[in-house]
N, C-alpha and C positions, 0 to 999 in steps of 0.2 A: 467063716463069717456066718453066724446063725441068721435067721429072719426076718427078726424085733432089727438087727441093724442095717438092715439092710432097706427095710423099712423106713427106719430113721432116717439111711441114707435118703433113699428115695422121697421122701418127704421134704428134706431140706433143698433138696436137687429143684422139684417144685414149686417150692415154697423163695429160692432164689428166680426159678423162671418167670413163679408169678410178681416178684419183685421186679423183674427187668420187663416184661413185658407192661408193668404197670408203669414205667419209667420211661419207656418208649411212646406209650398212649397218651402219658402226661405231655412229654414234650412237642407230642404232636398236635396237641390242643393248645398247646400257648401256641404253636408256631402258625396253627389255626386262630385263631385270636390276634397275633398280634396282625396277620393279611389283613384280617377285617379290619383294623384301627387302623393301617397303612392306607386301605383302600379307601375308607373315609375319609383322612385326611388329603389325598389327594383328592376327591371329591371338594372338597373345602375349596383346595386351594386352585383346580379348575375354574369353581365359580366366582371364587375373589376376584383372577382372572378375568375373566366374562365379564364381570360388572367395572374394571379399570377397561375391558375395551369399550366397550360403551361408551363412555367419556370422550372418546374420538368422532370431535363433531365434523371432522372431512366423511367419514362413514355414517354415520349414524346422528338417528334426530328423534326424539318422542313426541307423545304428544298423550294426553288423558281423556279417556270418553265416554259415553255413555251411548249404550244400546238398548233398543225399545223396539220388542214385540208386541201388538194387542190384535186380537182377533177372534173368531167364530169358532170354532170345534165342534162336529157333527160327526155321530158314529152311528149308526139305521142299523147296525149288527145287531147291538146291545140298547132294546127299544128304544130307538130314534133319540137317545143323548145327544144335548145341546150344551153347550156351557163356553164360558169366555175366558180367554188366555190373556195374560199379563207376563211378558219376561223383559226384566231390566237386569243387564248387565254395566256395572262401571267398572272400567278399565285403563289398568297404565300399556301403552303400544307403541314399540320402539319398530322407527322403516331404517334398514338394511338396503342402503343404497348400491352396494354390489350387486345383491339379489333382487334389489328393485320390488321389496315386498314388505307390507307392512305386517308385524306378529304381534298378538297378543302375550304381555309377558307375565300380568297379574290380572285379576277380574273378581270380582261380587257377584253373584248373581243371583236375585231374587225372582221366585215362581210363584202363581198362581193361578190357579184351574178353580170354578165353579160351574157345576151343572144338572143337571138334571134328566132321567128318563122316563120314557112309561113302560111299564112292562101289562102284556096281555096272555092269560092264560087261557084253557079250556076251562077251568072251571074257578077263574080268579082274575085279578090283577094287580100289580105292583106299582109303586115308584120307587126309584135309586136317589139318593140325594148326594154328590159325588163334592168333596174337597180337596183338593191336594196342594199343600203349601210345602213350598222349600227354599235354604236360604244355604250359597256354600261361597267359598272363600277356595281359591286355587292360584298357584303360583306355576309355572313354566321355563325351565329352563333356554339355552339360547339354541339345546338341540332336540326339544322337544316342545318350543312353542308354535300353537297354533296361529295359520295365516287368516287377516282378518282383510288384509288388500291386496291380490296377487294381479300388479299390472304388466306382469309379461304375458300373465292370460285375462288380462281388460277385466277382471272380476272381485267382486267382493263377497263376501261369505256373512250369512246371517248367523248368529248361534253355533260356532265350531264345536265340536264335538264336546262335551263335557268329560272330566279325569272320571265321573265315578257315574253309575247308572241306577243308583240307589238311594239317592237326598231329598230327594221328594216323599211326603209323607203321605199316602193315598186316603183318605175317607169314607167306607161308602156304607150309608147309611139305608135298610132297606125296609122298607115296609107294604107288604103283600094279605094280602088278602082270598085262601083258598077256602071256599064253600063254606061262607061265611063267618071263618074263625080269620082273625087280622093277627099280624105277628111282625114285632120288630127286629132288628138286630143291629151293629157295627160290626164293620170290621177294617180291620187297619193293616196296610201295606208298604212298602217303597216301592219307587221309582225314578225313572229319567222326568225330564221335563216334557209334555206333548209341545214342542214346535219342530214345525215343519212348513218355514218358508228357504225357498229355494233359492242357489243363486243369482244374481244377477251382474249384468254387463253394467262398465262404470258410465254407461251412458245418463246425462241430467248431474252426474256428480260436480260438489259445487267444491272447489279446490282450491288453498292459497297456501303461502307457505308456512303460516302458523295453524290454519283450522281446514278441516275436512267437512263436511256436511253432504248426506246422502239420505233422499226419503223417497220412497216407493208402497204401493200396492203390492202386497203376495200375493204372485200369481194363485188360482184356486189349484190345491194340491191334493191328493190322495197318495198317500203313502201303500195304503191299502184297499180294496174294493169295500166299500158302505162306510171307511172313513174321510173327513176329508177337514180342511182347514184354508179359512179365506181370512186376511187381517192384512195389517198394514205395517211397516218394517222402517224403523229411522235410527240413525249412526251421525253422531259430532265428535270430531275430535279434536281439540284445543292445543298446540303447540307449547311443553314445555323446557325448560333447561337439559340438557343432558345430567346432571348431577342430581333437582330434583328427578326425574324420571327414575334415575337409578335406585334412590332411596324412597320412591315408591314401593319398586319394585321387590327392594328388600323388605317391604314394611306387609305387601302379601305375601311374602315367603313366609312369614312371623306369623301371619293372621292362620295361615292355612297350617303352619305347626300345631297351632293354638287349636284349632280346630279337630285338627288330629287326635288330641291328649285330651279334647273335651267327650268326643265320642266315645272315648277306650275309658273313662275312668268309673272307677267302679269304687264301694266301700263308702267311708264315713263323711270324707271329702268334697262327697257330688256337689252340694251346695253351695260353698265356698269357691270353689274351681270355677262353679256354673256362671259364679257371679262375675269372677273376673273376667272370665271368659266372654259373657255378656256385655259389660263397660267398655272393652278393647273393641268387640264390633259397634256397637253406639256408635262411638268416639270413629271408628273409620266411614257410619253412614253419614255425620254428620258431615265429614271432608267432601264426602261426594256427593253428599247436597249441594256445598257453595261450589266444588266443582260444576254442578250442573247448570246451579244460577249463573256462573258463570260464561260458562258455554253458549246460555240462551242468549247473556247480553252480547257479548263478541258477534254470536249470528245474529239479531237485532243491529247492530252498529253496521256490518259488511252489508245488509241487505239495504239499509237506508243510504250508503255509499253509493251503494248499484243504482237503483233506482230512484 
């Protein structure tokens, strides 16, 4: 057997391994692919789950609300920055009578920061003129929602941790003055939201078994040494159906997809996308306006009850 066939041979030898080995890596990839689609599905069908136990009003009860941070924000770090916080969150919250806790399963929640600093130099000085607005939509499942009334520990929780620390859009706008040349700029960043009111005991809380209602003072906080935040902290929650509550809840699952797919889109589309995307949040601030009007008359009716 001369070279050339041997060659040959050995090339076909090859040229079968690398067919087989290409055959093996294929099949490994669907078999990889199809887990993924399994494991989704069962995700699916987990939460369908989840949301058919909910409907069990011997366990479970919701209720819709709204939370309202407004307050003072001081930082002496970064020349003596003052500015004022606004955080509204509205939320669908299902309590777990086993657990004896109430969770957040869906929420809105709109930020905003305005402020201002001075800055002093050796041979100059500045102001900062600080914005930061943000608007997110999150959804929660039944093993990863946050607790918003944990009465095994007599507590309630202000502003639970938010899913992302990036939806806030920072502003700061500077304008400095060194040895008598003045010069502006922007610049623009993310962030969390600054609140920073602490928990508190359910002491004062005003309870029935369709509405919650809780308003307090933040205690004065420093998170950090030269910042610090003093405001005012209030929580209603309105007792609804288990069925609606469920289809809430579904309904910020969607919002918070939607959001997801609005962030990530990129190309010819932005516009079009933007807009729908825009109309479906409208359309959910407008529910939880009359949600809110609503909340105020119920606490308006229970308080003129009392007194």
């Amino acid at each position: 057997m001369d070279n050339n066939t041997i060659l040959i041979i050995g090339g076909t030898v090859l040229i079968v391994g690398g067919i087989a080995a290409a055959g093996i890596m294929g099949h490994g990839m669907k078999q990889s692919a199809d887990g993924l689609r399994s494991d989704d599905d069962m995700a699916i069908k987990m939460e369908q789950q989840d949301f058919e136990d909910y409907l069990d009003e011997e366990r479970y009860s919701f209720c819709q609300g709204r939370e309202e941070i407004k307050g003072v924000y001081t930082n002496s770090i970064l020349g003596s920055e003052k500015g004022n916080i606004t955080y509204i969150s509205d939320d669908i919250s299902v309590f777990d009578k086993e657990k004896n806790k109430l969770f957040i399963l869906g929420r809105r929640i709109t930020y905003t920061y305005y402020g201002d600093a001075q800055l002093a130099f050796a041979d100059g000085e500045g102001v900062l003129n600080i914005s930061e607005e943000g608007v997110t939509t999150e959804y929660f499942s039944k093993y990863t929602a946050p607790a918003r009334i944990d009465y095994n520990a007599n507590m309630i929780i202000p502003a639970p941790e938010r899913k992302s620390t990036d939806w806030v859009a920072v502003r700061i706008k500077s304008i400095g003055t060194l040895m008598g040349i003045t010069d502006e700029r922007e610049d623009i960043e993310n962030g969390d939201a600054k609140v920073f009111c602490p928990s508190f005991t359910l002491e004062g809380i005003s309870q029935f078994p369709d509405y919650i209602s809780f308003e307090k003072v933040c205690p004065d906080y420093s998170p950090n040494p030269g910042v610090a935040f003093s405001g005012n902290f209030s929580y209603a929650c309105g007792g609804v159906e288990n069925a609606r509550g469920v289809e809430l809840a579904k309904e910020y699952q969607t919002l918070e997809q939607l959001q997801y797919e609005f962030n990530n889109i990129s190309g010819d589309n932005d516009n079009q996308q933007g807009d729908e995307f825009e109309h479906t949040i409208q359309q959910s601030q407008s529910d939880n306006q009359d949600t809110h009007k609503k909340l105020q008359e119920l606490r308006d009716e229970l308080k003129s009850n009392i007194f």
